[in-house]
C-alpha positions as a LaTeX table, in Angstrom:
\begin{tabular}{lrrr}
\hline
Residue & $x$ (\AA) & $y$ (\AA) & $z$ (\AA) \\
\hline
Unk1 & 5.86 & $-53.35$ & 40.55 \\
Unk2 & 6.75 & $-55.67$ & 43.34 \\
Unk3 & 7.74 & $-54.42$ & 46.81 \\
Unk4 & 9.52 & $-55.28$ & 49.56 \\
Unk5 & 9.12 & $-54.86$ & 53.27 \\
Unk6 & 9.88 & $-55.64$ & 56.20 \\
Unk7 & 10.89 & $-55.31$ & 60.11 \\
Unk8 & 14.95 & $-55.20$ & 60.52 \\
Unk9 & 16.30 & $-55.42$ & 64.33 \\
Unk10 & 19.63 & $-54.18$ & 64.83 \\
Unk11 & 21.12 & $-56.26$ & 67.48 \\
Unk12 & 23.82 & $-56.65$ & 69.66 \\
Unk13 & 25.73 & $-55.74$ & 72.95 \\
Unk14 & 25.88 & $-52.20$ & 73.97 \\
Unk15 & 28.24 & $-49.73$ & 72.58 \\
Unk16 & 28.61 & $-51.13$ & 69.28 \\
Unk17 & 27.57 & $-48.45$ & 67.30 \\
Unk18 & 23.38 & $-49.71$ & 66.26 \\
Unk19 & 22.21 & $-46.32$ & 67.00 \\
Unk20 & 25.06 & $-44.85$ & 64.29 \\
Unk21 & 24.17 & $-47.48$ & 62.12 \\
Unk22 & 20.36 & $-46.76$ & 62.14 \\
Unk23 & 21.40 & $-43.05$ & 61.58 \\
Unk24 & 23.69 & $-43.72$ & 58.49 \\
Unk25 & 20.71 & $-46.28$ & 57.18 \\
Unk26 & 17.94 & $-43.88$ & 57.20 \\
Unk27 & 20.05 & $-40.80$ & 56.21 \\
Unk28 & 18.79 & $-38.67$ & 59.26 \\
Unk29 & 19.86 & $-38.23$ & 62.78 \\
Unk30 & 16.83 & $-40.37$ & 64.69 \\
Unk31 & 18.33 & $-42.83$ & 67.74 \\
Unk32 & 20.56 & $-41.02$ & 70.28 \\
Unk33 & 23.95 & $-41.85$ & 70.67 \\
Unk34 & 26.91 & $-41.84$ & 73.24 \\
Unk35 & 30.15 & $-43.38$ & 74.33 \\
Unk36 & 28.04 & $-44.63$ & 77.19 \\
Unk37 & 26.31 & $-48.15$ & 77.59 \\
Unk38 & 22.66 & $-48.39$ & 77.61 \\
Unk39 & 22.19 & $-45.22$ & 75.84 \\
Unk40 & 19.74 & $-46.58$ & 73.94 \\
Unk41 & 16.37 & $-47.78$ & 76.12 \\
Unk42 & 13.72 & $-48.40$ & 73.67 \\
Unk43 & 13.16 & $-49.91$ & 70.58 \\
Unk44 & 13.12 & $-47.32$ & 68.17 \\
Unk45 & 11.75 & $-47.83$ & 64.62 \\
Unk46 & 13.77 & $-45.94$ & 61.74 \\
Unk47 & 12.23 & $-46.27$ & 58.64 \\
Unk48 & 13.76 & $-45.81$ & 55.13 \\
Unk49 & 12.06 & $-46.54$ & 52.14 \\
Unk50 & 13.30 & $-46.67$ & 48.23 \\
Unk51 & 11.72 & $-47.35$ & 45.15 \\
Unk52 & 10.79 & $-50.73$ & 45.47 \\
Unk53 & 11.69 & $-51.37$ & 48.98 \\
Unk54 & 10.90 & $-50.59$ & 52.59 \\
Unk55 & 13.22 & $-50.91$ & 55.35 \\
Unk56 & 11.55 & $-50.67$ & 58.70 \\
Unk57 & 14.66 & $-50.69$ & 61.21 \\
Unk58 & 14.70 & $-51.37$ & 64.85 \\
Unk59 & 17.37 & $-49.57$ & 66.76 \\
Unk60 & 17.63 & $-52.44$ & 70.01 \\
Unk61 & 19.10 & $-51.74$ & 73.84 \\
Unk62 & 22.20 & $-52.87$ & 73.98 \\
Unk63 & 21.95 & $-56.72$ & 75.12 \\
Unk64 & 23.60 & $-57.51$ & 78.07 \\
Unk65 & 24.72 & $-59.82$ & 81.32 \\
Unk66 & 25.10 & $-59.32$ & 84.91 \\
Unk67 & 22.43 & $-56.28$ & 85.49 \\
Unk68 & 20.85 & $-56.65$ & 88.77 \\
Unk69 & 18.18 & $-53.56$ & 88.49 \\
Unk70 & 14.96 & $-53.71$ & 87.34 \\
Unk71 & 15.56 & $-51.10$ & 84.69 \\
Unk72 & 18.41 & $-53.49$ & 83.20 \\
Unk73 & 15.93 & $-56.85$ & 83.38 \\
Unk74 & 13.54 & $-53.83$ & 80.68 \\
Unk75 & 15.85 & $-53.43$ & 78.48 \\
Unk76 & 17.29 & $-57.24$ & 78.12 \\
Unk77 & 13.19 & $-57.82$ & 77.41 \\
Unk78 & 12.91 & $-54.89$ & 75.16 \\
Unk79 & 15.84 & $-55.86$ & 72.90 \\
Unk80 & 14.59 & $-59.63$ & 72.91 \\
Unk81 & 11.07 & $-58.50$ & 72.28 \\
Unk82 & 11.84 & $-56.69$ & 69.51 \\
Unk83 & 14.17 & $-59.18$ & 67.56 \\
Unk84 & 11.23 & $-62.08$ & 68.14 \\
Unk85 & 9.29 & $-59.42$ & 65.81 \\
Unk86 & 11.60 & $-59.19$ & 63.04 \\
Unk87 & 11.64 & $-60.33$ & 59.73 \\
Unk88 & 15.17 & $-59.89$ & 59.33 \\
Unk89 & 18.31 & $-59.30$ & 61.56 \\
Unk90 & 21.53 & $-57.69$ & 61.91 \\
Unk91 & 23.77 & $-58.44$ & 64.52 \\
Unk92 & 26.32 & $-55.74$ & 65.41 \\
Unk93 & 29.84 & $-56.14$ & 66.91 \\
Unk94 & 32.84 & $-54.13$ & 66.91 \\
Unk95 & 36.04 & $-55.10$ & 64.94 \\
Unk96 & 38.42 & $-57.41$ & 66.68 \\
Unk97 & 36.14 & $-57.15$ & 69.94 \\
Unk98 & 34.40 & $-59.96$ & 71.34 \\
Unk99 & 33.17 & $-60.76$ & 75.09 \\
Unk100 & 30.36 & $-62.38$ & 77.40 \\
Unk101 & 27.85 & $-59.88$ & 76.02 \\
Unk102 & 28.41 & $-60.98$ & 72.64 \\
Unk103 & 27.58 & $-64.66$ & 72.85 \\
Unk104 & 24.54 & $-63.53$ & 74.71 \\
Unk105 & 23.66 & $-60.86$ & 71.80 \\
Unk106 & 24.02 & $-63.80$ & 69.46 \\
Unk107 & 22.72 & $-66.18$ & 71.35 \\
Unk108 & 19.19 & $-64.16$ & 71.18 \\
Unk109 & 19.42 & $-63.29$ & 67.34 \\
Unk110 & 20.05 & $-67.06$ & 66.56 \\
Unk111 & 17.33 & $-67.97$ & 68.32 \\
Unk112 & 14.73 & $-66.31$ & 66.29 \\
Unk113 & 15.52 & $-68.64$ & 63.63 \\
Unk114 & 15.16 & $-65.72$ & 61.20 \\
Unk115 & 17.89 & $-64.69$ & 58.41 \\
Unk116 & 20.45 & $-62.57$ & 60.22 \\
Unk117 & 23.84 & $-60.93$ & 58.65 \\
Unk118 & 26.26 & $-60.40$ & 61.20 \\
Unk119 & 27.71 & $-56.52$ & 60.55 \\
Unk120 & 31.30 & $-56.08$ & 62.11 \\
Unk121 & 31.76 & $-52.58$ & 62.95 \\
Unk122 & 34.49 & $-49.71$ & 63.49 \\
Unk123 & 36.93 & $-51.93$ & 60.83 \\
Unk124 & 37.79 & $-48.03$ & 60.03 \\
Unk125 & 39.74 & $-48.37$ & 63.67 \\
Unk126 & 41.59 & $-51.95$ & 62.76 \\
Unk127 & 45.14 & $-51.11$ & 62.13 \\
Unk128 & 46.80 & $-52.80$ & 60.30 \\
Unk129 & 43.78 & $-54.10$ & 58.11 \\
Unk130 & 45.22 & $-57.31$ & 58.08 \\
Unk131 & 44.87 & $-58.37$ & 61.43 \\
Unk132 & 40.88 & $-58.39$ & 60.38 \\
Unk133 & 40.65 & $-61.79$ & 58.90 \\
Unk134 & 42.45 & $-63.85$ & 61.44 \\
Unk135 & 40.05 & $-62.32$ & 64.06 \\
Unk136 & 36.83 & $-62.77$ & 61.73 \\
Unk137 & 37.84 & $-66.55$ & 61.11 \\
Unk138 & 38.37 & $-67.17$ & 64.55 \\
Unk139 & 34.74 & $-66.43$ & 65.92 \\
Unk140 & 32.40 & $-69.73$ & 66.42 \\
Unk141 & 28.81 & $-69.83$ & 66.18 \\
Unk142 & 28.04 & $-67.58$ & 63.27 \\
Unk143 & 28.38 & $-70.17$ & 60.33 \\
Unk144 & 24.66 & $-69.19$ & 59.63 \\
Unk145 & 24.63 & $-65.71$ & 59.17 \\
Unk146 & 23.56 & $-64.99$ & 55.67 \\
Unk147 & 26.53 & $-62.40$ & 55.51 \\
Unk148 & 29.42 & $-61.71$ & 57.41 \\
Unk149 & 30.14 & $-57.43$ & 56.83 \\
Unk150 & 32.80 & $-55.41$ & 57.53 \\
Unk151 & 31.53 & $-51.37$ & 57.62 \\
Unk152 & 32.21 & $-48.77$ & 59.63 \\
Unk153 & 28.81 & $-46.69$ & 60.78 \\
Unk154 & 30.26 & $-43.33$ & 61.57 \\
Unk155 & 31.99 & $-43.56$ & 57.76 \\
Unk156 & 29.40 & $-44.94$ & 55.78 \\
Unk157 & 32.25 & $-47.22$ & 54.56 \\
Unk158 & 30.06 & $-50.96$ & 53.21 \\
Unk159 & 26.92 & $-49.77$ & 54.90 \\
Unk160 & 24.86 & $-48.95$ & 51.10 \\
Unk161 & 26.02 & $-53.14$ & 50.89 \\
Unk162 & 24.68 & $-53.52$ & 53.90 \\
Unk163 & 21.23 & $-52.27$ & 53.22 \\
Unk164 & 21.39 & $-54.24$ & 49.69 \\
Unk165 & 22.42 & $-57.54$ & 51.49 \\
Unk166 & 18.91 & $-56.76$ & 53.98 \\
Unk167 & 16.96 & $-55.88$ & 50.83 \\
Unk168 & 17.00 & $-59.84$ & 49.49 \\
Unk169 & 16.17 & $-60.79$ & 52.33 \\
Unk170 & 12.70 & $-58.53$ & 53.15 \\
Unk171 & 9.81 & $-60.20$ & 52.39 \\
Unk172 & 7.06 & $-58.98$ & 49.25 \\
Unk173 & 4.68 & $-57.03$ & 50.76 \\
Unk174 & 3.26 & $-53.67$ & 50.39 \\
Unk175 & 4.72 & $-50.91$ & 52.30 \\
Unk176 & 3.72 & $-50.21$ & 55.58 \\
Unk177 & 4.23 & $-46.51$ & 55.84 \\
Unk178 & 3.70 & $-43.68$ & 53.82 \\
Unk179 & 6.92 & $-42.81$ & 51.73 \\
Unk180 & 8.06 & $-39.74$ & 53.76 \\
Unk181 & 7.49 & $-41.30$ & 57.39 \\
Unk182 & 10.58 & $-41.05$ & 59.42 \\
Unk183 & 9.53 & $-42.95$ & 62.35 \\
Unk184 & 6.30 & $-44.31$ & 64.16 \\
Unk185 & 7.75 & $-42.09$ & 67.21 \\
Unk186 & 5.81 & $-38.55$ & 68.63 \\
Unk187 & 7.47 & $-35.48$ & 68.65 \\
Unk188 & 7.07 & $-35.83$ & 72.58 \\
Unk189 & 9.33 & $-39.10$ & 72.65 \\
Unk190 & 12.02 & $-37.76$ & 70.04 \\
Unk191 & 12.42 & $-34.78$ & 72.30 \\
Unk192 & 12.89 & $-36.63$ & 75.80 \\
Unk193 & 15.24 & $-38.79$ & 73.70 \\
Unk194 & 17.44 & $-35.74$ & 72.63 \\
Unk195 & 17.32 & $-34.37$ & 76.68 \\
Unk196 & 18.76 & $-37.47$ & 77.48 \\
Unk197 & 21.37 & $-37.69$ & 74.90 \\
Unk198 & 22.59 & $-34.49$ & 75.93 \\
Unk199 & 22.89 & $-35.46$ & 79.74 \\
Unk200 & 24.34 & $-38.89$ & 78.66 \\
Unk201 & 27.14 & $-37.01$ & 76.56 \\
Unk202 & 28.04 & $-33.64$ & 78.72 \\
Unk203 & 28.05 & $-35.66$ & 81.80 \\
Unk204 & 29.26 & $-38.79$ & 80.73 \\
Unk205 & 32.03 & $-38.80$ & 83.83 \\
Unk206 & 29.92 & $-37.65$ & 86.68 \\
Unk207 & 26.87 & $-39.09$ & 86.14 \\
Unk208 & 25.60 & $-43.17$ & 86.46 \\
Unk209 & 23.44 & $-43.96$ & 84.08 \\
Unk210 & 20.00 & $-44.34$ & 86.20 \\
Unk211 & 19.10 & $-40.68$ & 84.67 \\
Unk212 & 16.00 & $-40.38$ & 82.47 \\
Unk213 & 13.60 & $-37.20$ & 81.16 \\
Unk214 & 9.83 & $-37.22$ & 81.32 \\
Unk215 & 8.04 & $-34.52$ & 78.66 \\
Unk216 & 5.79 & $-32.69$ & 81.40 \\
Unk217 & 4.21 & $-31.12$ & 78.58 \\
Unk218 & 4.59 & $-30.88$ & 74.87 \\
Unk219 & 2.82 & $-27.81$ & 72.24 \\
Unk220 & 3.58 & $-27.84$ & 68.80 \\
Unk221 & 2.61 & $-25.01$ & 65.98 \\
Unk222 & 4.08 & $-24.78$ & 62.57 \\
Unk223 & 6.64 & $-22.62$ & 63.48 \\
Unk224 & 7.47 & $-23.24$ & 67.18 \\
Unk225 & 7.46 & $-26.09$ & 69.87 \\
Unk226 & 7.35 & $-25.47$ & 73.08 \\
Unk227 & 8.92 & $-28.26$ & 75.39 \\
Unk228 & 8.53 & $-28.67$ & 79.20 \\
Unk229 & 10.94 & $-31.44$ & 80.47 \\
Unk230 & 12.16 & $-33.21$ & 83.82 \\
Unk231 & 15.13 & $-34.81$ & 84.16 \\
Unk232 & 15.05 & $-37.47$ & 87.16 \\
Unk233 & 17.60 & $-38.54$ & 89.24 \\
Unk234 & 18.13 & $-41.31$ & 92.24 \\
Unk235 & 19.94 & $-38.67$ & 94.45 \\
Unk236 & 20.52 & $-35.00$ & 95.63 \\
Unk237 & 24.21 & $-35.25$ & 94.65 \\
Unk238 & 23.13 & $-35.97$ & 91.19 \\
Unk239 & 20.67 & $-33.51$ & 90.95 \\
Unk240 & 23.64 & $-30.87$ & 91.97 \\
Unk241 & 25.76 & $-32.33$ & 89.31 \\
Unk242 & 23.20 & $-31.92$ & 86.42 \\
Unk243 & 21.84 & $-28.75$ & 87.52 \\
Unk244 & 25.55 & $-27.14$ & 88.04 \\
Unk245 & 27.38 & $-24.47$ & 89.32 \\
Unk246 & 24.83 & $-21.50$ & 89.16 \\
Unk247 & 22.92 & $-22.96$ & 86.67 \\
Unk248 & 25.37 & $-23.13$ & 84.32 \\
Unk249 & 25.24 & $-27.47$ & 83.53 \\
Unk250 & 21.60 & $-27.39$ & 82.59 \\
Unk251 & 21.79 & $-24.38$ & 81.09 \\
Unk252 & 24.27 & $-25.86$ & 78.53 \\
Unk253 & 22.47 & $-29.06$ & 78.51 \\
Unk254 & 18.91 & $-27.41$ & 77.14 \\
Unk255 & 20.85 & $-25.09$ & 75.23 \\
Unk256 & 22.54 & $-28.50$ & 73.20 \\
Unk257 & 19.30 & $-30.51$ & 73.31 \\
Unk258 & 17.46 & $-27.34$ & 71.54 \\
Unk259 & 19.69 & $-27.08$ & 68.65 \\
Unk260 & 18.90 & $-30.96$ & 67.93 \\
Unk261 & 15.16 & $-30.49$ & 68.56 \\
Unk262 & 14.94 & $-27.52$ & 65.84 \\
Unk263 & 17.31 & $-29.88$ & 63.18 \\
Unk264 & 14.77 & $-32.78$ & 63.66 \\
Unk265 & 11.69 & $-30.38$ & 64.02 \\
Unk266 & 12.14 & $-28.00$ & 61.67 \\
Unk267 & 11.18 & $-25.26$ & 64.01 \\
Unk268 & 11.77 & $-23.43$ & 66.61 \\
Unk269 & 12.17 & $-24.68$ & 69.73 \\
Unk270 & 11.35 & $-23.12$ & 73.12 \\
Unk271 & 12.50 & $-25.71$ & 76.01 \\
Unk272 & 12.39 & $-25.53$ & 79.96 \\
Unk273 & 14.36 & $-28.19$ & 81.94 \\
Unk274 & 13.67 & $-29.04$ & 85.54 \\
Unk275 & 15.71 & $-31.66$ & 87.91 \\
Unk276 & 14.03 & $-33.69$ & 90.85 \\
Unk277 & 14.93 & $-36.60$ & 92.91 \\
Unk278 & 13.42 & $-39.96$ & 92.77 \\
Unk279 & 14.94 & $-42.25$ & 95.33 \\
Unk280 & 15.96 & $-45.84$ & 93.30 \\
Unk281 & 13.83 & $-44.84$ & 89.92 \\
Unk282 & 15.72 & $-47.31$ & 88.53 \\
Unk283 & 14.51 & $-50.62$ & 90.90 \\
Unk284 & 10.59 & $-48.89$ & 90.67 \\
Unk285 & 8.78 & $-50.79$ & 88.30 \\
Unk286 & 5.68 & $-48.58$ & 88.41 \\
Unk287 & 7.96 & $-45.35$ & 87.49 \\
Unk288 & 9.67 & $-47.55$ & 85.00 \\
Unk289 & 6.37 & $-48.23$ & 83.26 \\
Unk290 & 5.41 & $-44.53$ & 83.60 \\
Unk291 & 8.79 & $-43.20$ & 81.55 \\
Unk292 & 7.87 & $-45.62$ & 78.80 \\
Unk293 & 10.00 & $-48.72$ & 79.12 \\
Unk294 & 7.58 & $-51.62$ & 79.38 \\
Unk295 & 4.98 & $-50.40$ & 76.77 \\
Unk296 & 6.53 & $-51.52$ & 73.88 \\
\hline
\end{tabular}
């Protein structure tokens, strides 16, 4: 039997849903997500594979314009990177939304001068459906998309389509990956991911966005993983507002970010969460390179 396989970047500006989207595609909760921009910091492969297919998705940070730090200049390479990689792409926006960060978002995926479908998401939040169309007809520049989408990520509404319309389009190869890998990720990774997404969603208000988690240390038996974590900030205020009143922030924090570990694990998890200060993390490109974010 023929196969098909193949690299698939999800695209686009942040908050558009990609990280829900590579979620619904692979059937598992993978990429982090949050009402927050720049959730997502590194391209994260998702990987879903059928009987004659295999669909080896790339969950992209959110492309965008006007970030001075050196953690923003990362990510902008990190999405671009992984798009000039891809056999095929899919270029997220959100349903009757469209702005600077858009054009730049399509701007890179036309550029790759690879088949791209452009998926319009949240049409489950256009009311009435109607106004839709007008909108969709009125966007210029994405005459060669392959397919224009509506589907809503958080639904499932379209998105089976979706991974049919990508499917054509994969090239025939064998498969990459064995039929029951979830992701090219460690255990180590997917757990400093899940620290952060729990930070990024219980202190969405208070806190900027220059947070990340290093895995100190990392044992795993067949029943029980034992996670050691730091959370770095840039400054003493923040550390006061993750840590909390008496504890109680980070307490709720681990106790959230444990309960995701042991769904994705399938174990028990045992995790211990420190704060410290790091003065401008975020503009340090050595510290940058030590959490991860240049060696993709």
């Amino acid at each position: 039997m023929n196969t098909r396989c193949g690299y698939v970047a999800i695209a686009g500006r942040p908050n558009v849903g990609k990280s829900t989207l590579l979620n619904r595609l692979i059937g598992q909760k993978l990429s982090i997500t949050a009402h927050k921009p720049q959730t997502t910091r590194h391209a994260l492969l998702g990987i879903h594979t059928s009987a004659d297919a295999q669909f080896v998705y790339i969950d992209t940070p959110g492309i965008h314009g006007g970030g001075k730090r050196t953690l923003n200049r990362v990510l902008n390479k990190t999405a671009s990177s992984a798009a000039t990689g891809a056999d095929v792409m899919v270029l997220v926006v959100q349903a009757l939304v469209w702005n600077d960060d858009d054009n730049l978002a399509l701007e890179t995926v036309r550029r790759q001068e690879q088949p791209w479908i452009l998926a319009v998401n949240k049409v489950d939040q256009v009311q009435p459906k109607n106004r839709l169309l007008p909108w969709l007809q009125g966007l210029t520049g994405i005459e060669s998309a392959v397919a224009v989408l509506p589907i809503s990520a958080t639904k499932g509404d379209n998105v089976e389509t979706l991974e049919q319309e990508i499917g054509k389009l994969l090239p025939e190869a064998a498969f990459m990956f064995a039929e029951d890998t979830l992701t090219d990720r460690s255990s180590r990774f997917l757990a400093s991911e899940l620290v952060r997404e729990q930070l990024t969603r219980f202190l969405a208000q208070e806190l900027p966005y220059s947070v990340s988690v290093e895995i100190e240390k990392f044992e795993e038996t067949a029943t029980l993983s034992r996670v050691f974590a730091v959370i770095w900030v840039e400054k003493q205020s923040q550390k006061s507002i993750v840590i909390g009143k008496n504890g109680a922030s980070l307490k709720e924090i681990g106790s959230r970010a444990r309960v995701q570990m042991q769904n994705l694990f399938g174990t028990k998890v045992h995790l211990e969460l420190w704060c410290k200060v790091k003065d401008g993390w975020a503009d340090d490109a050595a510290m940058i390179r030590n959490l991860g974010y240049e060696s993709e």
